[in-house]
C-alpha positions in Angstrom: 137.0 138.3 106.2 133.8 137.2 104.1 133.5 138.7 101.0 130.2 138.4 99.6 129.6 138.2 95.7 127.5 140.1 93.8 124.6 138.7 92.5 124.2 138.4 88.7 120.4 138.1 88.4 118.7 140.0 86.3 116.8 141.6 88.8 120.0 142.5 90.9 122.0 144.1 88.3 122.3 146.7 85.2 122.4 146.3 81.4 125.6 147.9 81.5 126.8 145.3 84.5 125.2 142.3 82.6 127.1 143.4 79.4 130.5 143.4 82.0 129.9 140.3 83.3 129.6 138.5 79.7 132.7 139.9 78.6 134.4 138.7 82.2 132.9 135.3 81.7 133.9 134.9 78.0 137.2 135.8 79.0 138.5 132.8 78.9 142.3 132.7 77.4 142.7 135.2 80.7 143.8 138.1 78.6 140.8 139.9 77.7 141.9 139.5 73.8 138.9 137.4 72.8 138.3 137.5 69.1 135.7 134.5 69.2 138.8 132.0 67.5 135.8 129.6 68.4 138.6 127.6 71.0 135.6 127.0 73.0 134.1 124.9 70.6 130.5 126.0 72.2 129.4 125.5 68.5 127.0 128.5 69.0 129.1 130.9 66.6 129.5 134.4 68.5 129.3 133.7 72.1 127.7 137.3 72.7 125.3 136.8 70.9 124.3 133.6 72.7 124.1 135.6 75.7 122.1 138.6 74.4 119.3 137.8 75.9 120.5 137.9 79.7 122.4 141.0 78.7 118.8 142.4 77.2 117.0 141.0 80.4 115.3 138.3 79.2 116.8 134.9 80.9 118.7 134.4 83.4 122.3 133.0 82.6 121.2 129.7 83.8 118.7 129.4 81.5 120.3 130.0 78.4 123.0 127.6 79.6 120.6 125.1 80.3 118.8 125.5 76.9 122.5 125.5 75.1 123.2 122.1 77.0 119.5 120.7 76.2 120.4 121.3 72.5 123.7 120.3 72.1 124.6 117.2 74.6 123.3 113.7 75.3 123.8 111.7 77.8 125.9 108.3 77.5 
């Protein structure tokens, strides 16, 4: 059996689903407790609001997690 994933693309989905699949992804201690402890050390303060503007429909996810990277990593 194939189970084919949803897209999340702007175009594809909701406010309401964009805002659920935030919370999913930024659920990362696996109990759906997160109180932004800052454990991911993305350096970006609250991590919602670093992905308000794919939840407002604005960029993609990948683009605001290529922009984070741009900004905050090197290479070497």
């Amino acid at each position: 059996m194939i189970i084919m994933k949803k897209s999340v693309l702007i175009k594809d989905t909701t406010r309401e689903e964009r805002m659920q699949i935030v919370a999913k992804g930024l659920d990362w201690c696996g109990d759906s407790s997160c109180e932004n402890c800052s454990g991911c050390s993305l350096g970006v303060g609250a991590l919602e609001k670093m992905y308000q503007p794919y939840i407002d429909g604005l960029l993609e996810l990948s683009e605001i997690n290529m922009l984070h990277a741009a900004t905050k990593f090197t290479h070497g």
